[in-house]
Jmol script that loads the backbone (N, CA, C; Angstrom):
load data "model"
ATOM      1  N   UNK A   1     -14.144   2.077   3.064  1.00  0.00           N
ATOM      2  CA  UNK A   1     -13.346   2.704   2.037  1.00  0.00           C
ATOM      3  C   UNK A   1     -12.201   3.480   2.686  1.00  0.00           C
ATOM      4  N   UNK A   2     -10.985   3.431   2.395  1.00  0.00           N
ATOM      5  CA  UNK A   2      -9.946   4.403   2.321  1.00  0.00           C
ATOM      6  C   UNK A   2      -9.951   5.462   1.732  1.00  0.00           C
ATOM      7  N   UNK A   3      -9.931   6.441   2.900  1.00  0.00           N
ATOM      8  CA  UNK A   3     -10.199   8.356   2.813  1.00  0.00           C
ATOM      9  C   UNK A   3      -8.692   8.515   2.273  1.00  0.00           C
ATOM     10  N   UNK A   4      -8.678   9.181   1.605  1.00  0.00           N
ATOM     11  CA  UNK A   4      -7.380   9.963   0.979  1.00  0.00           C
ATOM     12  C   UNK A   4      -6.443  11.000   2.628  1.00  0.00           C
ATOM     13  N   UNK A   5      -7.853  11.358   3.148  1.00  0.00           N
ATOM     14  CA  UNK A   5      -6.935  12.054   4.162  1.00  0.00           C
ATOM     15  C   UNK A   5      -6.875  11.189   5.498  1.00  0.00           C
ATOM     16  N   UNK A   6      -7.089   9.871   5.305  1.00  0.00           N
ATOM     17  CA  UNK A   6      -6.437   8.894   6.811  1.00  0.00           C
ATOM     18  C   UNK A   6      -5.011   8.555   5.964  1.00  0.00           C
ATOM     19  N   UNK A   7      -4.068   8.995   4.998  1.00  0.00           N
ATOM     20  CA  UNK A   7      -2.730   8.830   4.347  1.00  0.00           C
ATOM     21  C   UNK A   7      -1.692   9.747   4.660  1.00  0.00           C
ATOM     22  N   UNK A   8      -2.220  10.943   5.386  1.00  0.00           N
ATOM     23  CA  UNK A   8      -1.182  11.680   5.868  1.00  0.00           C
ATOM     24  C   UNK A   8      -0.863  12.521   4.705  1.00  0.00           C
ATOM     25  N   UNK A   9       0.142  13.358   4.266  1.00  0.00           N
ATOM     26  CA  UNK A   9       1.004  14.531   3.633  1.00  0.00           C
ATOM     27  C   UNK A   9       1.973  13.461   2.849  1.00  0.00           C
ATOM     28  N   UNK A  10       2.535  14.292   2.111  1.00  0.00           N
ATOM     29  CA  UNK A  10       3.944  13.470   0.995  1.00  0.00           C
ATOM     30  C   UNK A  10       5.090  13.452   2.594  1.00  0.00           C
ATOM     31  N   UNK A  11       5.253  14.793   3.072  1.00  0.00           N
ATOM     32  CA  UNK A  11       6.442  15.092   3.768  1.00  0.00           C
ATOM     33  C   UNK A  11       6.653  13.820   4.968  1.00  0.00           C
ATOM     34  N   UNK A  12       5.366  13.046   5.213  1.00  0.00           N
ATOM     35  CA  UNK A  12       5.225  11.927   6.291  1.00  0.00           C
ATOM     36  C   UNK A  12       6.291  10.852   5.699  1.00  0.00           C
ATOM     37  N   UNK A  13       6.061  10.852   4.315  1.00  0.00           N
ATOM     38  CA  UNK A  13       7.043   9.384   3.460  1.00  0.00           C
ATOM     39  C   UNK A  13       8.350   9.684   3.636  1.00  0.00           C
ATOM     40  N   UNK A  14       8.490  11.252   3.268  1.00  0.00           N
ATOM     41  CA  UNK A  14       9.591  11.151   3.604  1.00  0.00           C
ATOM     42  C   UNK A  14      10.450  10.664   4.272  1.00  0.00           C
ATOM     43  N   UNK A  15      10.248  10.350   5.725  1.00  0.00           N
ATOM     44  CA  UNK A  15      10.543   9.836   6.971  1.00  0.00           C
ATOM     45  C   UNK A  15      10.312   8.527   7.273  1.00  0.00           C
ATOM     46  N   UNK A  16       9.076   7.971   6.613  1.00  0.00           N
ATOM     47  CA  UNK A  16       8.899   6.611   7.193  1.00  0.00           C
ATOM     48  C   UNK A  16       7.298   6.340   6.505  1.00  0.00           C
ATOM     49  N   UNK A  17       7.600   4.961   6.569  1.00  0.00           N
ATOM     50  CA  UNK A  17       6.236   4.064   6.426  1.00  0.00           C
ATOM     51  C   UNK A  17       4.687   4.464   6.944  1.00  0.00           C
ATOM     52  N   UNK A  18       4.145   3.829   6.277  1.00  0.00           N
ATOM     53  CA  UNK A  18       2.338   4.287   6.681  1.00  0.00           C
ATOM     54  C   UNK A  18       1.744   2.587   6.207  1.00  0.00           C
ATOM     55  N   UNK A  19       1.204   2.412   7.603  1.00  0.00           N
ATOM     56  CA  UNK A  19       0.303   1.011   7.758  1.00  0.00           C
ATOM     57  C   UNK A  19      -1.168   1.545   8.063  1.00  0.00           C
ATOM     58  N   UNK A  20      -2.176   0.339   7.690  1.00  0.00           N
ATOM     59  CA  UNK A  20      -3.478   0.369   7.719  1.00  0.00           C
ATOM     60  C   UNK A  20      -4.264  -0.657   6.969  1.00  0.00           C
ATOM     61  N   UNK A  21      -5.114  -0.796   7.879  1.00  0.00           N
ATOM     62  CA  UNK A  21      -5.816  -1.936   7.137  1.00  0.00           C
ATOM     63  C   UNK A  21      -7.877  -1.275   6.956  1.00  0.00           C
ATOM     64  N   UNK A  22      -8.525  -2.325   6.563  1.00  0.00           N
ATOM     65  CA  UNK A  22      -9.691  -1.892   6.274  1.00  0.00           C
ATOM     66  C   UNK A  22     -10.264  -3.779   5.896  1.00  0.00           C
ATOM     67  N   UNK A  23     -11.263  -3.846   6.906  1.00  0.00           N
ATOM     68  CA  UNK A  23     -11.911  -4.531   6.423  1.00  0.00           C
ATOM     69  C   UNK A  23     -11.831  -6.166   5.814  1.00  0.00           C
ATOM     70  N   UNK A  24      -9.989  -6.273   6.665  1.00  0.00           N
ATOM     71  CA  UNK A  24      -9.598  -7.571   6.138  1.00  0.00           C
ATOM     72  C   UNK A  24      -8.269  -7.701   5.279  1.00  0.00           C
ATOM     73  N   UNK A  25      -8.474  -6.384   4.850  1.00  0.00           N
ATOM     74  CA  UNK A  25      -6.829  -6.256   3.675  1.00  0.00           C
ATOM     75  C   UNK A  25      -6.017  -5.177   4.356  1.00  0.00           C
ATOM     76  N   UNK A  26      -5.168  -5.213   4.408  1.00  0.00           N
ATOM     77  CA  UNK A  26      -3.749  -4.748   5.212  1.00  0.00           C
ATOM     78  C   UNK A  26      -3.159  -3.725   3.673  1.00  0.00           C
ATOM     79  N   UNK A  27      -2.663  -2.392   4.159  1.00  0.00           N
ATOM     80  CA  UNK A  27      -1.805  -1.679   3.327  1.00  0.00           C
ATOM     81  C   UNK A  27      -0.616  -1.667   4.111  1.00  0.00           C
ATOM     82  N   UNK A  28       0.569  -1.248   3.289  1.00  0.00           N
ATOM     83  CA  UNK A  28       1.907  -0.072   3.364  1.00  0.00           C
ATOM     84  C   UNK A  28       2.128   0.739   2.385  1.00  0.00           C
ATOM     85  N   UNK A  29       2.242   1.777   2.829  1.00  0.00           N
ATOM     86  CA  UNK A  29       2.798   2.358   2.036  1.00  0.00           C
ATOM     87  C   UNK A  29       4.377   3.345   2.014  1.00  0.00           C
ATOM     88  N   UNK A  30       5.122   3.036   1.501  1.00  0.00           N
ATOM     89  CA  UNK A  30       6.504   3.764   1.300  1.00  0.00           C
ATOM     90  C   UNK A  30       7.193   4.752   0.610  1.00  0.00           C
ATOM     91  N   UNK A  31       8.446   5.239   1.000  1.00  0.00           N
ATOM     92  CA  UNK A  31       8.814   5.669  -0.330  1.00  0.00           C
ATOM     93  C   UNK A  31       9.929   4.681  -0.716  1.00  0.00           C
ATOM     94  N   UNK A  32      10.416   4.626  -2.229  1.00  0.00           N
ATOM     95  CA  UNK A  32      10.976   3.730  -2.628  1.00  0.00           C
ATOM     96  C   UNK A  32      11.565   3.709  -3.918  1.00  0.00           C
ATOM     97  N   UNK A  33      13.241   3.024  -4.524  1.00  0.00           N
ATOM     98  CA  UNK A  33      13.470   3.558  -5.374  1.00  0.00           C
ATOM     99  C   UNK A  33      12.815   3.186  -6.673  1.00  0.00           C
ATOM    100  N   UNK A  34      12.455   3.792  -7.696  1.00  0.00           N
ATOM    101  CA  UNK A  34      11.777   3.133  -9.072  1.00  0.00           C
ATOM    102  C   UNK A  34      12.764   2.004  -9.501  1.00  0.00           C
ATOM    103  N   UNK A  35      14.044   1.784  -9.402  1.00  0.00           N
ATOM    104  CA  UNK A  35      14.492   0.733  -9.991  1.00  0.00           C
ATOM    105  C   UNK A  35      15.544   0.848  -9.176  1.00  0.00           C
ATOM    106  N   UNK A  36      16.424  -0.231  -9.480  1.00  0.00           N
ATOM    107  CA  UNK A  36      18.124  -0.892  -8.637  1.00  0.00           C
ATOM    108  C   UNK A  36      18.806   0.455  -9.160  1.00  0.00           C
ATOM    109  N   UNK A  37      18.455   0.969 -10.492  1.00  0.00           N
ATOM    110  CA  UNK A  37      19.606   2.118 -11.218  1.00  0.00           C
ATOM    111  C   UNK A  37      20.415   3.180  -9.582  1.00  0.00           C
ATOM    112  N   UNK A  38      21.554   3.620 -10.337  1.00  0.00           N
ATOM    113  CA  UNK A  38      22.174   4.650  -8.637  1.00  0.00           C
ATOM    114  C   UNK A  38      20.871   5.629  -9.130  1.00  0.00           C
ATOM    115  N   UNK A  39      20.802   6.423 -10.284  1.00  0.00           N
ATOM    116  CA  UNK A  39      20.463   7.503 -10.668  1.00  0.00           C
ATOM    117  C   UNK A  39      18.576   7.388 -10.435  1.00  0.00           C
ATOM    118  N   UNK A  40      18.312   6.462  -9.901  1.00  0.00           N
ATOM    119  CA  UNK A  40      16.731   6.007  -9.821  1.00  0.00           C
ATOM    120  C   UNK A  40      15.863   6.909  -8.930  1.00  0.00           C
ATOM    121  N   UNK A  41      14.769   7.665  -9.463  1.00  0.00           N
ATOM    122  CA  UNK A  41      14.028   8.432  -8.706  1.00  0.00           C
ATOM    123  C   UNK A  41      13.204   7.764  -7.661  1.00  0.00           C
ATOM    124  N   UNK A  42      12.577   8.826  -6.645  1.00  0.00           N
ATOM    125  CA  UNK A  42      11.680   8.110  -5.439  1.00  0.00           C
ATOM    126  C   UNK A  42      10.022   7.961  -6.496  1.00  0.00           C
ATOM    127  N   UNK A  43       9.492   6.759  -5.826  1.00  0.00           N
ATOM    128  CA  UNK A  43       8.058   6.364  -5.887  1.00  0.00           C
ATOM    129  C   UNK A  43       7.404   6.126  -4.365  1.00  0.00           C
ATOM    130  N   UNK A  44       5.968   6.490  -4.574  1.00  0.00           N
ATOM    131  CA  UNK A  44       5.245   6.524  -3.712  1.00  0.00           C
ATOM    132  C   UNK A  44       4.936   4.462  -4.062  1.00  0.00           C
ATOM    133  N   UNK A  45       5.570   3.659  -3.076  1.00  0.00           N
ATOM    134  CA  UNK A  45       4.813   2.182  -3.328  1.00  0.00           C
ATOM    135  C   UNK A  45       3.682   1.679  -2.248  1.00  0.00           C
ATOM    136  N   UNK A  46       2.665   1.110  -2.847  1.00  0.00           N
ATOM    137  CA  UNK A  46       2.077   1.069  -1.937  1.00  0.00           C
ATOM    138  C   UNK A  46       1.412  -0.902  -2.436  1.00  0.00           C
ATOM    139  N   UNK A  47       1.324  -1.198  -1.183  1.00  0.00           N
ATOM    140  CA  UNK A  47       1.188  -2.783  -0.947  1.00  0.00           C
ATOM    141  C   UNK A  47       0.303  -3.356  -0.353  1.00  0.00           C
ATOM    142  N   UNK A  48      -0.771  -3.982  -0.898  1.00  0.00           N
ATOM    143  CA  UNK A  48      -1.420  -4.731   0.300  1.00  0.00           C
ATOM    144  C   UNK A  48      -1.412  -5.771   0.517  1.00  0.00           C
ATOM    145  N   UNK A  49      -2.051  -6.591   1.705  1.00  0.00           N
ATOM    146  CA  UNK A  49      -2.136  -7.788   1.746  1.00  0.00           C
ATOM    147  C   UNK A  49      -3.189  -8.336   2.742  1.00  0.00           C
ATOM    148  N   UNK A  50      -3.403  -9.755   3.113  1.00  0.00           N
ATOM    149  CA  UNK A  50      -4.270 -10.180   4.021  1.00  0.00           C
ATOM    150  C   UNK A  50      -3.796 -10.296   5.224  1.00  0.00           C
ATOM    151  N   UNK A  51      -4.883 -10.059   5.985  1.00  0.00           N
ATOM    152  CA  UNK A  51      -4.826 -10.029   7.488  1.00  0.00           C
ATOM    153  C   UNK A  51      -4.610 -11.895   7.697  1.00  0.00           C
ATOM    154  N   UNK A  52      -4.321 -11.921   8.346  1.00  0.00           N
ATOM    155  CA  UNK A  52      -4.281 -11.735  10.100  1.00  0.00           C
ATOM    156  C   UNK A  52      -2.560 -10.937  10.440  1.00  0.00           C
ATOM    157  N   UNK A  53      -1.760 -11.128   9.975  1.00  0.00           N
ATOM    158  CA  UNK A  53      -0.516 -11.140   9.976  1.00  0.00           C
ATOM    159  C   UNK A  53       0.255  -9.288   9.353  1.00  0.00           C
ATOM    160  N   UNK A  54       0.750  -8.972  10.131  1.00  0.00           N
ATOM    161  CA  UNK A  54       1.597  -7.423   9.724  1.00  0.00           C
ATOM    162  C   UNK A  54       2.594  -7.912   8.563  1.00  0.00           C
ATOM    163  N   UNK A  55       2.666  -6.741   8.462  1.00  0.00           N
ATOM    164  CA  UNK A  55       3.883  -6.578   7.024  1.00  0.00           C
ATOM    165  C   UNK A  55       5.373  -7.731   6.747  1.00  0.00           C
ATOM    166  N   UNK A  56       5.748  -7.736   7.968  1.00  0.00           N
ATOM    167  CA  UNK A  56       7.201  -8.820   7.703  1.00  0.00           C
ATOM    168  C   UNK A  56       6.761  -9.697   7.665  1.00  0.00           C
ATOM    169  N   UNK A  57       5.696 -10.117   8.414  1.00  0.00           N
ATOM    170  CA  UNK A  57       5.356 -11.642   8.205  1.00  0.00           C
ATOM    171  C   UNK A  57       3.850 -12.358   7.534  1.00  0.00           C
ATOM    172  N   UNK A  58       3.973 -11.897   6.561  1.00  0.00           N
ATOM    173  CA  UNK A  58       3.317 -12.033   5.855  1.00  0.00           C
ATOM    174  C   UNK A  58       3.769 -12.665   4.415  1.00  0.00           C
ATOM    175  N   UNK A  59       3.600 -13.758   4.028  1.00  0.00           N
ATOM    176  CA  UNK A  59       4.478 -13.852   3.122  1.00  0.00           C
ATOM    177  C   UNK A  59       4.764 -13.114   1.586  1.00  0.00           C
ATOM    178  N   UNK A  60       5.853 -13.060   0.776  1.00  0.00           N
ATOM    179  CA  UNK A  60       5.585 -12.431  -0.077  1.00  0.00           C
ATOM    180  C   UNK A  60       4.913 -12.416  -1.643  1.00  0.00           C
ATOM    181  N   UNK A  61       4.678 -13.300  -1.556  1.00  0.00           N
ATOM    182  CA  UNK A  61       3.297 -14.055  -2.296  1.00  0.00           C
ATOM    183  C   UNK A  61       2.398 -13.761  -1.819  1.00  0.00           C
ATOM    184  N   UNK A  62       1.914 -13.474  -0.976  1.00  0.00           N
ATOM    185  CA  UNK A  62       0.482 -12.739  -0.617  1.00  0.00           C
ATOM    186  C   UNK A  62      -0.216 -11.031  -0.552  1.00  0.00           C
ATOM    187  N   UNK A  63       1.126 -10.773  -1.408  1.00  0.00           N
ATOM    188  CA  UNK A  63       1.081  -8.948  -1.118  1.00  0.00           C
ATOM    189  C   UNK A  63       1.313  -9.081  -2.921  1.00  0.00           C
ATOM    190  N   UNK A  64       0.647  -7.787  -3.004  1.00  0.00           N
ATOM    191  CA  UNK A  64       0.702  -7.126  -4.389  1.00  0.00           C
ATOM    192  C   UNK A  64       0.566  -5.323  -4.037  1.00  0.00           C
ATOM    193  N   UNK A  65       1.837  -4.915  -5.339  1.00  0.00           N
ATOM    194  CA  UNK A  65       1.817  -3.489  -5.103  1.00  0.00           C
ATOM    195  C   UNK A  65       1.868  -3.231  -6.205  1.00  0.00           C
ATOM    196  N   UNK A  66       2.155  -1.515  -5.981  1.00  0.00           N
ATOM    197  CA  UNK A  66       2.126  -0.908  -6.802  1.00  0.00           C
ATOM    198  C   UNK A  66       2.922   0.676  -7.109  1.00  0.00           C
ATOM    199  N   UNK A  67       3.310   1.290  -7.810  1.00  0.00           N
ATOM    200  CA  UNK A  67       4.084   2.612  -7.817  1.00  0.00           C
ATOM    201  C   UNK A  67       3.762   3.591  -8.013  1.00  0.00           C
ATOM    202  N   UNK A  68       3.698   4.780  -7.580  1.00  0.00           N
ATOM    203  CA  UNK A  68       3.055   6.157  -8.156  1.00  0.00           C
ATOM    204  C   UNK A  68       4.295   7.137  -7.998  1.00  0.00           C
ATOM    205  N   UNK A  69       3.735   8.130  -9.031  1.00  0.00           N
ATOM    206  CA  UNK A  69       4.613   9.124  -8.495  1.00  0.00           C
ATOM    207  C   UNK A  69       5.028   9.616  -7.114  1.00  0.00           C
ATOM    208  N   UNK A  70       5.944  10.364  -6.465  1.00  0.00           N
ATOM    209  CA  UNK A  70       6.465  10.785  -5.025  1.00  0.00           C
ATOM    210  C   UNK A  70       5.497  12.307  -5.385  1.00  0.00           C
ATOM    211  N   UNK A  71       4.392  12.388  -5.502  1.00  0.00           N
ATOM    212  CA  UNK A  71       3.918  13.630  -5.087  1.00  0.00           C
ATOM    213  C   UNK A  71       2.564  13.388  -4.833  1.00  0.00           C
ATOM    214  N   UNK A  72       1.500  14.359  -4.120  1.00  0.00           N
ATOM    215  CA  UNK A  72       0.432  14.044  -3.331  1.00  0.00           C
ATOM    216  C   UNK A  72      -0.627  13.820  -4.623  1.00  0.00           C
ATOM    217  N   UNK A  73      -0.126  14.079  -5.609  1.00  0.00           N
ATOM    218  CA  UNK A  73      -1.260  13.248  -6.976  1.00  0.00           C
ATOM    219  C   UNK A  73      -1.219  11.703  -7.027  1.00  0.00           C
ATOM    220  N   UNK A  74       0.388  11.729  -6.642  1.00  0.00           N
ATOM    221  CA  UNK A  74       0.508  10.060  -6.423  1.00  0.00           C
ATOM    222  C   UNK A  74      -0.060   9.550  -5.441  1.00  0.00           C
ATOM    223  N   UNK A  75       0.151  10.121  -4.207  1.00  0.00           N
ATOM    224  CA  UNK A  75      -0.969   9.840  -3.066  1.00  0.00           C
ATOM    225  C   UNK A  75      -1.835   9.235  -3.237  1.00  0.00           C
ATOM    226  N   UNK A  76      -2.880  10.285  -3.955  1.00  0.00           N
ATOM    227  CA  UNK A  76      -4.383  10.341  -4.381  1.00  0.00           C
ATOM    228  C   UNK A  76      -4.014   8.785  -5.375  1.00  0.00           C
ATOM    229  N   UNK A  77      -3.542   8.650  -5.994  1.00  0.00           N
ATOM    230  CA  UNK A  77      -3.660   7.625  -7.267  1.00  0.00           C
ATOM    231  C   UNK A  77      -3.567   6.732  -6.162  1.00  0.00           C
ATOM    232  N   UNK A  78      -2.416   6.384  -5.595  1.00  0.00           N
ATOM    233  CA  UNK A  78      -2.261   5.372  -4.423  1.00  0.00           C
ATOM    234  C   UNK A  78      -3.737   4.733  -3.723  1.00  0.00           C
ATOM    235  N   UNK A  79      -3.918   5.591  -3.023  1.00  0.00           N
ATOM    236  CA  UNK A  79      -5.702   5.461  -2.343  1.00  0.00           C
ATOM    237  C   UNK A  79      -6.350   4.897  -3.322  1.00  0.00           C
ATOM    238  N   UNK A  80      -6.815   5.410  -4.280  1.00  0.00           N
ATOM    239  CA  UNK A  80      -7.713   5.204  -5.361  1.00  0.00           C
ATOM    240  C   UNK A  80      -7.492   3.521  -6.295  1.00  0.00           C
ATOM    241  N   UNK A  81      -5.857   2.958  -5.946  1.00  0.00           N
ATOM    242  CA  UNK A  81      -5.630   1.778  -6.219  1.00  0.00           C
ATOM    243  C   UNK A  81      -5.793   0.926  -5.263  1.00  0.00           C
ATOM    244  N   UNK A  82      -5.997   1.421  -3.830  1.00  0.00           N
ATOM    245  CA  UNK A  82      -5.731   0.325  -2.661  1.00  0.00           C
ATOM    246  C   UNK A  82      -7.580   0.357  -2.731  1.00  0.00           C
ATOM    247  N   UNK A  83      -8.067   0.968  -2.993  1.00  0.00           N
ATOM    248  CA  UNK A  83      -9.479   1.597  -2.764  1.00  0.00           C
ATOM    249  C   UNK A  83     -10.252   0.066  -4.177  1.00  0.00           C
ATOM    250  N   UNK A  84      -9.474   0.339  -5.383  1.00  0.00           N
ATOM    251  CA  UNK A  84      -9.953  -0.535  -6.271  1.00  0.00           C
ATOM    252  C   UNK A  84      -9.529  -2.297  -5.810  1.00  0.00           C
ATOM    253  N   UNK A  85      -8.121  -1.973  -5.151  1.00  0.00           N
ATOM    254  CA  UNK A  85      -7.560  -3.249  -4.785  1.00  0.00           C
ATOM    255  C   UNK A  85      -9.033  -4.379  -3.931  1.00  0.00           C
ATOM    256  N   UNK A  86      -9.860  -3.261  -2.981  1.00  0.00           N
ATOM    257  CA  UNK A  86     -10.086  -3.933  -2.079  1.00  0.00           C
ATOM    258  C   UNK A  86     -11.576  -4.523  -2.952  1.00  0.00           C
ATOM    259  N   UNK A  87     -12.254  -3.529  -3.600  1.00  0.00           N
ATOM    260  CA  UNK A  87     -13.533  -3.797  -4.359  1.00  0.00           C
ATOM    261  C   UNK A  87     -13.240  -4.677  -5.281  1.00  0.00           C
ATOM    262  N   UNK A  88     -12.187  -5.028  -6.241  1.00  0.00           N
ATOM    263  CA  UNK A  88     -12.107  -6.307  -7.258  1.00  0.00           C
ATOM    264  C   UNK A  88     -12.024  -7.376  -6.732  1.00  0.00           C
ATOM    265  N   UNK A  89     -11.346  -7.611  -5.211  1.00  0.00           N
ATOM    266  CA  UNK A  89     -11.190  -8.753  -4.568  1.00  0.00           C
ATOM    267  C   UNK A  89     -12.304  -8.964  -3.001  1.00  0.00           C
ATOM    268  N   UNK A  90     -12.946  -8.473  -3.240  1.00  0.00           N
ATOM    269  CA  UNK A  90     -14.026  -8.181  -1.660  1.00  0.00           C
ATOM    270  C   UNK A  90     -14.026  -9.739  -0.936  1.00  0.00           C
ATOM    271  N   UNK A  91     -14.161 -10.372  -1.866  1.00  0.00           N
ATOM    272  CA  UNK A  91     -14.208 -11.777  -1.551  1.00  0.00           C
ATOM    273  C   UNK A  91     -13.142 -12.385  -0.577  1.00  0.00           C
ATOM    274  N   UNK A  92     -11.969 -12.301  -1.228  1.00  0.00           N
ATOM    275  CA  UNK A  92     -10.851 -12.494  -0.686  1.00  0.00           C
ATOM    276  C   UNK A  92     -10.227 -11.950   0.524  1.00  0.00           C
ATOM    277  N   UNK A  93     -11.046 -10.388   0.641  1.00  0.00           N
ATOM    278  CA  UNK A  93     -10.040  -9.630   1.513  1.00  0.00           C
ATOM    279  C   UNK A  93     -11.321 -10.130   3.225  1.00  0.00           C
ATOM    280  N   UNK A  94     -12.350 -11.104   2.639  1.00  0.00           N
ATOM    281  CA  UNK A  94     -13.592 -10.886   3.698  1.00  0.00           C
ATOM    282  C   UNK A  94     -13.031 -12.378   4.447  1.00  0.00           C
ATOM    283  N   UNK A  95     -12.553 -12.755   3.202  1.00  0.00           N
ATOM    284  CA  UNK A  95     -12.719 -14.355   3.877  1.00  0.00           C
ATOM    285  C   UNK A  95     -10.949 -15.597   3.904  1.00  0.00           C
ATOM    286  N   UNK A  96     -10.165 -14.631   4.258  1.00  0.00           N
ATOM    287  CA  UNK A  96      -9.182 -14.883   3.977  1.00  0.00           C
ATOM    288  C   UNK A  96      -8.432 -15.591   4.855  1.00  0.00           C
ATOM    289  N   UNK A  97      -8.014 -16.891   4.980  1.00  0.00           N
ATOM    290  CA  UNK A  97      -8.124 -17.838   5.529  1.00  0.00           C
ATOM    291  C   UNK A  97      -6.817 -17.806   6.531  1.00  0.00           C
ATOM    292  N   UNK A  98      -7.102 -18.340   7.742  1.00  0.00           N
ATOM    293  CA  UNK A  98      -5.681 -18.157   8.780  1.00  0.00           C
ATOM    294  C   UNK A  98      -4.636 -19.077   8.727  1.00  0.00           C
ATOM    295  N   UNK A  99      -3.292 -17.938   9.042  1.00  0.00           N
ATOM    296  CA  UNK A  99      -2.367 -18.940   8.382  1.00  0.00           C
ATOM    297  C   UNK A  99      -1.740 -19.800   9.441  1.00  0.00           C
TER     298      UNK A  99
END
end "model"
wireframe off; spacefill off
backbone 0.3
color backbone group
């Protein structure tokens, strides 16, 4: 399971990316704008996908994300989706085939 506190602080996003995997499924997480708009606020996005392969190369069909608020509630929500991500698909994230 993904601990809320192996995610670091909000002030970490600020600056840069957060990788990790668990068990077969690969996260990122970013900050990022809610939409193309100029006036578009920050979101906490967070992405996973299957191993064997890191973030660029991985294709993008094989990642699914998601958005939370930019504050450490969003955090928490974040975890708690990568956390559900991995239990609805256990199957997938155990046996996920090399590319």
């Amino acid at each position: 399971m993904i601990e809320r506190n192996d995610l670091f602080h909000l002030s970490f996003y600020k600056k840069t990316h957060f990788t990790g995997s668990f068990q077969g499924m690969r996260y990122y997480i970013t900050k990022a704008k809610e939409s193309d708009a100029e006036d578009a606020g920050d979101v906490l996005r967070a992405i996973v996908y299957p191993e064997p392969y890191n973030f660029e190369n991985t294709p993008d069909e094989d990642k699914t994300h998601a958005d939370f608020p930019f504050t450490e509630e969003g955090l928490d929500a974040a975890c708690v989706w990568m956390n559900e991500q991995y239990e609805t698909r256990r199957d997938y994230w155990q046996h996920t085939p090399a590319y």
